[in-house]
N, C-alpha and C positions, 0 to 999 in steps of 0.2 A: 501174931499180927497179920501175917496173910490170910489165917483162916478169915479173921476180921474183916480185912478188906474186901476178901471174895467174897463176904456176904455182900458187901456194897456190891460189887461189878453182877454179879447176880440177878441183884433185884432192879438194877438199872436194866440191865436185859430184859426181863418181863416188861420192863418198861415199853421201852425201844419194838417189842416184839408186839406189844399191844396199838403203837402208833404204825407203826409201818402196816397192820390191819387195818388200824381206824381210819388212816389218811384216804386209801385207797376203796375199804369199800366206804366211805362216807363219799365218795364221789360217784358209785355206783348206787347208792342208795337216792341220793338229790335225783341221778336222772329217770328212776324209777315213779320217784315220788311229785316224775313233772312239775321241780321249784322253776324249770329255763333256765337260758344261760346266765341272764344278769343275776337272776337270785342264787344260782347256784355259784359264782364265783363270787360276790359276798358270804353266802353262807364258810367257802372254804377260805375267804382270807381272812374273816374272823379272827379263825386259829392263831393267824402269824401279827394278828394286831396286840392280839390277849399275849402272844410271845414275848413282841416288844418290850410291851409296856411293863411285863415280871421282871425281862433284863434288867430294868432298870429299877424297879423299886422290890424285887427279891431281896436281897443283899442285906439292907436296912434291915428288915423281918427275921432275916437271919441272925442278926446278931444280936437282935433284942429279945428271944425267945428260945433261942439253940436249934442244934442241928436237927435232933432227932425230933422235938416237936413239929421244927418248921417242915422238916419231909411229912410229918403224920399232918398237918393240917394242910400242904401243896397237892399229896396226894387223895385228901376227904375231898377238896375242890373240884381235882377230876373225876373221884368215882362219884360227886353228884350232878356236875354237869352230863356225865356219860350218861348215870343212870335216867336223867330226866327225859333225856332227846328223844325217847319212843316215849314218853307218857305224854307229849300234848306237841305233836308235829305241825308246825310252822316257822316260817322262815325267820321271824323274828326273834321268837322262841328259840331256833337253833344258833342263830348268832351269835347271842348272850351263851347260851352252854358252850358254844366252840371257843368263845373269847376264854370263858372264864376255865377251859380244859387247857389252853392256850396258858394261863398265866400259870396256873398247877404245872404244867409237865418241867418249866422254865422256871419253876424253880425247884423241882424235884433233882433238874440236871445240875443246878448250880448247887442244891448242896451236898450233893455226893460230890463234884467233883473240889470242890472246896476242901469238903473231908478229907478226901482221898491225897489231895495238894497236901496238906498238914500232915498226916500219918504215916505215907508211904516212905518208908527208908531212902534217903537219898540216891544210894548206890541201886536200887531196884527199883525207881522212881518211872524209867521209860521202860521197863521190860512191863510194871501193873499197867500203866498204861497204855499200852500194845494188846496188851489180852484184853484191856477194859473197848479198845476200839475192834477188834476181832469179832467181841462179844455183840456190839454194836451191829456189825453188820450183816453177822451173822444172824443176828434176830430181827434183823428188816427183811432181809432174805425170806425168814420160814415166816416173818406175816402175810408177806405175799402167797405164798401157800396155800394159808387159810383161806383166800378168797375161794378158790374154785372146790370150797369144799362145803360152802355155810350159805343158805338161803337168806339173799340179802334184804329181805323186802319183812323179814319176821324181827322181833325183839332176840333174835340169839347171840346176833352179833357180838351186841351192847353189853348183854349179858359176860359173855367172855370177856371184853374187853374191862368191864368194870370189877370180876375176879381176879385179873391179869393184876392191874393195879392194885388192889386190896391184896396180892399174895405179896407185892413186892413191900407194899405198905405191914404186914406185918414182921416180912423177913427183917426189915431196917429198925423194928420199934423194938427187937425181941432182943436185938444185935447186942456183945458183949462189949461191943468197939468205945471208947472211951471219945467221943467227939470233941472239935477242937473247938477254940474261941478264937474270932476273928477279928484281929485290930484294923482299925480304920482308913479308906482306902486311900488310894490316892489321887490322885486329879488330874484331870486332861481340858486346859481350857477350849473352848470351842472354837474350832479353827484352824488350832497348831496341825491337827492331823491333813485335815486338806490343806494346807499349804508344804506340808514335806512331802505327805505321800498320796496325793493324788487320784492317783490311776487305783491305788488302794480301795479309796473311800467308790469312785466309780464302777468298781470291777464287783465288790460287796454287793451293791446293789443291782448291779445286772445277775450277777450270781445268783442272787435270792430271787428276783423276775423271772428268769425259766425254771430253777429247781422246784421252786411253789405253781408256777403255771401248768409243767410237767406231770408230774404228781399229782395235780389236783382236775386236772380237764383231761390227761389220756386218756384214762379208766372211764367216764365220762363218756365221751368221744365212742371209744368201742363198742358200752353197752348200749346206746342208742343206736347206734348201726350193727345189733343184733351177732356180736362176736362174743361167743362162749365165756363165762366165769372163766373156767378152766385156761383160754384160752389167753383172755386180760391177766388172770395172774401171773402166768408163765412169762411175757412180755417185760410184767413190773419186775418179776424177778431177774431176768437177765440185767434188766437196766441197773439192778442193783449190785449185783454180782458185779457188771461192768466198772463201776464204779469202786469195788471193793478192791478189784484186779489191777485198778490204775495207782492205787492210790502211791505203794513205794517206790516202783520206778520212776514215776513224774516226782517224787520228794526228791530221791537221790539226784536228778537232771539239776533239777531248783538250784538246788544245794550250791551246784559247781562252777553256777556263773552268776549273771542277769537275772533275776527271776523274770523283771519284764518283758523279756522272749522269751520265755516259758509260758507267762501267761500270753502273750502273743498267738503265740502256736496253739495253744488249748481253746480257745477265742475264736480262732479260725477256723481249728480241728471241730469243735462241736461246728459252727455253721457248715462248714461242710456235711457232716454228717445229717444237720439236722433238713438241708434239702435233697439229700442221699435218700432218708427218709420216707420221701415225699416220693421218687422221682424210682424208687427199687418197685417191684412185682409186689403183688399184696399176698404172698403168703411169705411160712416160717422160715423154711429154709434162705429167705433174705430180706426178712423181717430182724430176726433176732438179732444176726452180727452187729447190723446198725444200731440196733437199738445197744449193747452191750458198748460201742465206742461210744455212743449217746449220752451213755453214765457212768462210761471214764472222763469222757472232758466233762460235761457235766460238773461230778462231785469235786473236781480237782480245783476249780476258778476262785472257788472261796479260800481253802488253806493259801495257794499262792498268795493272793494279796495279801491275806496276816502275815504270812514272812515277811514277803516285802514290806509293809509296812514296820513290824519291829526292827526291820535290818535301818531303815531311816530315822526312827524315835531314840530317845535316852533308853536308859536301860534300867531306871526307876520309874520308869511309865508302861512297860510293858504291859502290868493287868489291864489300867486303865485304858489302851490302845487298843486291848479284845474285845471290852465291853464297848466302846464305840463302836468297834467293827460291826459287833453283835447287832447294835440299834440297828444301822442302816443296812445290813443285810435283813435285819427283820421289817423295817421299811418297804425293800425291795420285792420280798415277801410279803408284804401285803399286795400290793400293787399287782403281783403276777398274775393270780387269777382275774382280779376284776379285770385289767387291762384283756388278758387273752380272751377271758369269755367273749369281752363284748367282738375281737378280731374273727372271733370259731363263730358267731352267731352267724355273722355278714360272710366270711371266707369258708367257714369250716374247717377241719381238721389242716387242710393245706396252708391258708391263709396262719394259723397258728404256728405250723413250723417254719415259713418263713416270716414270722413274725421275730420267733425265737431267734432263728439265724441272722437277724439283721440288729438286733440290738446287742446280739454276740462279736456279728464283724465289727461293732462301731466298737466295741469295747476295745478288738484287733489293731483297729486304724488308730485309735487314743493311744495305747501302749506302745505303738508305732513312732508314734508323735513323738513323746514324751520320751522315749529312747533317746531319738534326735536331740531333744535339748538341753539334758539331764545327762551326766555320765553316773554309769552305776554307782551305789554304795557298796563300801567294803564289807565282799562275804564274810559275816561271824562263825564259825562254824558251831558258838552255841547258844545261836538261834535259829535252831535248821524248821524247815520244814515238819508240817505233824498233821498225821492223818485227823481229817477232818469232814463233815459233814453239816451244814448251816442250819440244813431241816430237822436234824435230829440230836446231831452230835451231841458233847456236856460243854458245859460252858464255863469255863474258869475264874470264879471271882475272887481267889485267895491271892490278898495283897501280897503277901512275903514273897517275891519272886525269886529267890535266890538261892542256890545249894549251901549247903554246909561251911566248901570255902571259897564263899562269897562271888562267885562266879553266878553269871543269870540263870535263868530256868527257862528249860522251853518250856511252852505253854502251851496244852491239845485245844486254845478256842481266842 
């Protein structure tokens, strides 16, 4: 059974190591390929529209065709939008391939982590997926890497990236793993979520507004002002790593009170940082530090709100409570880059970080609010906190939320 599984966590990693490349130099390749800013933050929010919209009609596809075909036909979707984007360059052209690599990756996450929900042994259920987010970050990490190592203006990229995929696509088709059958989910009428959890559904969305604006204008941003591959990678990477470094200590804090002064402080903690940013020396030695807190608050704003929000729902709506989240952080994500490009066009690089920083503090001041008028919900402690990531992370859509003896499950989305 574990060997089984490891094939899943695996091939999700070539996944994961193949998008943490593509995000990045696909934003250095736009500004070579002078699309400007407006078309280049269409071209990257594409991506997170083509996300959305898999959240939400993956599932269905999954269940009417099984596991292992649905991953073999999510991921033929990305290695043909990949492969297509250097055969006929145009922005319209690349939208369509980014939407439709967009709906492939979203649901290659949803059905490994579906799988993985169903098969893994109860009792060993957070330790798979502890290495399954490990794996994650660790191969967002060494994509960044590849940047300062691969001429971004050639078809080589695409190349690796479209192998990356096709090796994770055969490792899962070849798999001895006996794939599960998923019964039918459950329902979250529209609205119940904003009216309990609030600051939830707001915080999702500003979440996915800088992490997509981030990620998709930095790298951008640098090679237009003539700063080394080498150089943008190593950047992407610390922010990454930062991020990786935050992630148990801010779960354990969560855990113990309030999440909403957790997200509070994290809220704050990125706008600080991100006019720190702005306002530090422009080289490394006080470049990186900031950028490393950049992508600890950062990656931390979106798990926060899913706790909080399951800490205020029933406890037979928990899946469907992720997949909303999911929408509107994919929402928010679209929005980040079109929104910031057009702020970098007129302000530049400045104008975007405190662009960043000020729909972060409002999220601070909301959470603030809503302190005041709201007394906390009672800590569960098994619905803790779970390392998470909106841009990349798996997305949980197996209904059965529940252990063995009938007690909830936490849920990594």
């Amino acid at each position: 059974m574990l060997v089984q599984i490891g094939t899943l966590i695996a091939a999700t990693s070539l996944v994961q190591l193949a998008n943490g490349f593509f995000n990045t130099f696909l934003s250095l390749r736009l500004t070579s390929e002078g699309f400007g800013p407006t078309l280049t933050g269409i071209v990257l929010s594409a991506y997170f529209i083509g996300f959305t919209i898999g959240a939400v009609g993956c599932g269905p596809v999954i269940q009417r065709i099984g596991h292992i075909r649905a991953y073999a036909a999510f991921a033929g979707m990305v290695v043909v939008g990949t492969a297509a984007m250097p055969l006929f360059i145009s922005p319209l052209g690349w939208m369509a391939c980014r939407a439709a690599i967009g709906i492939g990756c979203v649901g290659l996450f949803i059905t490994t982590e579906s799988w993985l929900n169903a098969k893994a042994p109860a009792d060993q259920r957070g330790r798979i997926f502890s290495i399954y987010m490990v794996g994650t970050f660790l191969a967002l990490a060494a994509g960044q890497l590849l940047i300062g190592k691969l001429p971004v203006e050639t078809a080589t990229p695409f190349n690796i990236i479209v192998a990356l995929f096709a090796l994770a696509l055969v490792m899962v088709s070849t798999t001895r793993a006996e794939a599960p059958t998923l019964p039918a989910e459950a329902s979250l009428p529209y609205g119940d979520l904003t009216r309990q959890a609030p600051i939830s559904v707001i915080g999702c969305v500003i979440a996915g507004m800088i992490s997509s604006a981030f990620y998709a204008l930095f790298p951008a941003w640098m090679a237009r002002n003539a700063i080394p591959q080498e150089t943008i990678a190593l950047f992407m990477l610390v922010a990454v790593l930062g991020g990786f470094a935050f992630q148990v200590p801010v779960g354990r804090l969560s855990d113990r009170g309030d999440r909403r002064i957790v997200l509070a402080g994290l809220a704050l903690g990125f706008s600080v940082a991100a006019v720190a940013l702005d306002l530090v020396p422009r080289h490394l030695g006080a470049v990186l530090p900031v950028a490393a807190l950049l992508g600890g608050f950062m990656s931390t704003l979106y798990p926060v709100c899913v706790a909080h929000a399951l800490d205020r729902m029933p406890q037979d709506r928990v899946v469907a409570v992720s997949g909303r989240l999911i929408l509107v952080s994919g929402i928010g994500s679209a929005l980040g880059p079109l929104l910031g490009a057009q702020v970098m066009a007129r302000l530049d690089i400045n104008g975007l970080l405190y662009f960043m920083a000020a729909i972060s503090a409002l999220l601070a001041a909301l959470a603030a609010l809503r302190i005041r008028q709201r007394a906390a919900p009672e800590q569960m402690s098994e619905r803790p906190f779970a390392v998470l990531d909106p841009m990349t992370a798996p997305i949980s859509q197996e209904p059965e939320a529940t252990e063995a003896d009938g007690s909830p499950r936490p849920l990594p989305a």
